[in-house]
C-alpha positions in Angstrom: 0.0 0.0 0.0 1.4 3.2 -0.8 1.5 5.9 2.1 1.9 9.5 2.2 3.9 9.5 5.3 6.2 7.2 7.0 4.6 5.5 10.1 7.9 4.8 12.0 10.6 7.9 12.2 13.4 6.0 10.2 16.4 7.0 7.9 14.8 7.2 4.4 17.0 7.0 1.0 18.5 9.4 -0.6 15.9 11.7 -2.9 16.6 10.5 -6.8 18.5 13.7 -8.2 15.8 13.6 -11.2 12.8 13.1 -9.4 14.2 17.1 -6.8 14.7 18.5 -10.3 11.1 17.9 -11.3 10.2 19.4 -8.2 11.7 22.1 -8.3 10.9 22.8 -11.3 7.5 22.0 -10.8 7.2 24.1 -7.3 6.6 21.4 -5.5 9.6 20.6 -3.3 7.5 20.5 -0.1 6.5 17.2 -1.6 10.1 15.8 -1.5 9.5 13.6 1.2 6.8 11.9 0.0 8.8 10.6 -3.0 11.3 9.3 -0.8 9.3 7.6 1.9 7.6 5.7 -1.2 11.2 4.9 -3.0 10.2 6.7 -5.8 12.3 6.5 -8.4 12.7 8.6 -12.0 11.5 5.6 -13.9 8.8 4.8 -11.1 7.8 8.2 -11.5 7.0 8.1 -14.8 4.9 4.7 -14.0 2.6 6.3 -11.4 -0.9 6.4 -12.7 -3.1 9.6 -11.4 -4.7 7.2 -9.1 -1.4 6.6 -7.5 -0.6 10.3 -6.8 -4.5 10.4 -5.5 -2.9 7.0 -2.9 -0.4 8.9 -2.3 -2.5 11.8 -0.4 -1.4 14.1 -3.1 -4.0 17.3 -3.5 -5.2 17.9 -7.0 -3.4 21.1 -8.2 0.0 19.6 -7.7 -1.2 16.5 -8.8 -2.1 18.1 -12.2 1.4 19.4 -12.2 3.2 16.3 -11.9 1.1 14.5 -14.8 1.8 17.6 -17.1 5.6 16.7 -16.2 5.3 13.2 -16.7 3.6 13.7 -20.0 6.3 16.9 -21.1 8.7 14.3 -20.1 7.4 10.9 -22.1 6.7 13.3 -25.3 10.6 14.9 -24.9 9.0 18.2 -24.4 10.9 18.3 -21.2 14.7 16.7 -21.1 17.4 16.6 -19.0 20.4 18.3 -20.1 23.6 18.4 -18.1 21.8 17.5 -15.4 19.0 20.2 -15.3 15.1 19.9 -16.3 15.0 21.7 -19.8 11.2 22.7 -21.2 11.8 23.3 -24.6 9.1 25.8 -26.7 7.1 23.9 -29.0 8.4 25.5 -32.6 6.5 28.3 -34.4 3.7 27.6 -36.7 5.3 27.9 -40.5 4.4 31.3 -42.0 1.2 30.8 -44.3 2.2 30.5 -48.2 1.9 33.5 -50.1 -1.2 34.7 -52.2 -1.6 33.4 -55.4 
């Protein structure tokens, strides 16, 4: 069962360096130890279903935030570069063809 807190005080793993970027990125670092307590991973990250961010106690605006990064992520509109969370700008539309 997944838990959004950790029912004994005990020494937790170390956060995933990806999962604190998309955080921070995402404003949502107060949510940091949930992702730990849980082991959750980069690639478990992009796993987790909408249901399983509702198990996990998270409230719905951040919720929306992290599946908007998990889909930026899956489509490569978001990438990591040198080891920072990069949201690249869709490209323009192509100028419409000239008049006949």
């Amino acid at each position: 069962k997944i838990v959004g807190y950790c029912r004994k005080r005990q020494r937790v793993s170390k956060m995933d360096e990806k999962i604190q970027k998309v955080l921070d990125k995402a404003g949502l670092q107060h949510l940091a130890d949930i992702f730990t307590e849980n082991q959750i991973d980069f690639q478990s990250f992009l796993d987790l279903s909408p249901n399983d961010f509702t198990d996990l106690k998270i409230a719905i605006g951040p919720r929306a935030k992290l599946v908007k990064f998990q889909k930026g992520i899956l489509s490569g509109e978001m990438t990591f570069e040198g080891g920072e969370l990069v949201v690249h700008q869709p490209a323009p539309p192509p100028p419409p063809p000239p008049p006949p």
